[in-house]
C-alpha positions, 0 to 999 in steps of 0.5 A: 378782735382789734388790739383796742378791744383787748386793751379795752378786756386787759389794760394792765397789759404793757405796764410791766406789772406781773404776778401780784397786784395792787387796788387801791393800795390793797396787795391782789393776791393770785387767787383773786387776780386769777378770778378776775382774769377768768371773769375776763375770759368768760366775756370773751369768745373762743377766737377771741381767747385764741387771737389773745394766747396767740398774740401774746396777751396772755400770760403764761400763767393766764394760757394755763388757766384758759386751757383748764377751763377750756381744754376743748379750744386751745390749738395744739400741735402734735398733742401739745398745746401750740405755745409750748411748741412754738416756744420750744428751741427745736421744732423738729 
């Protein structure tokens, strides 16, 4: 998936908004943030979903929430899903 398409599926990505957001003025809480971000990743495929946690497009929060909704797609490494390993100091 080109880096277009996924801006095309995250445009708030790279604007420095994080957690809570507005519409319209109107303060987005987590929970309906969380709901258009799993719509979002309903309308994706599973390499898309894989490209988007790999690439950094997802959040921390949003690659929790992807795992819980499919547990069955996210790499692991070693029994652990592949970005806590790779974010961890010691690979060893």
């Amino acid at each position: 998936m080109s880096s277009s398409a996924l801006q095309a599926l995250f445009p708030e990505r790279g604007t420095g908004k994080h957690g809570a957001s507005r519409t319209n003025g109107v303060p987005v809480g987590p929970m309906q943030s969380d709901a258009a971000f799993v719509a979002r990743l309903t309308r994706m495929r599973p390499k898309q979903r894989i490209e988007a946690s790999r690439n950094g497009t997802f959040t921390r929060h949003e690659r929790a929430v992807w795992a819980c909704r499919y547990p069955h797609e996210v790499p692991t490494i070693n029994g652990e899903f592949e970005w806590l390993v790779l974010g961890s100091a010691d690979l060893d």
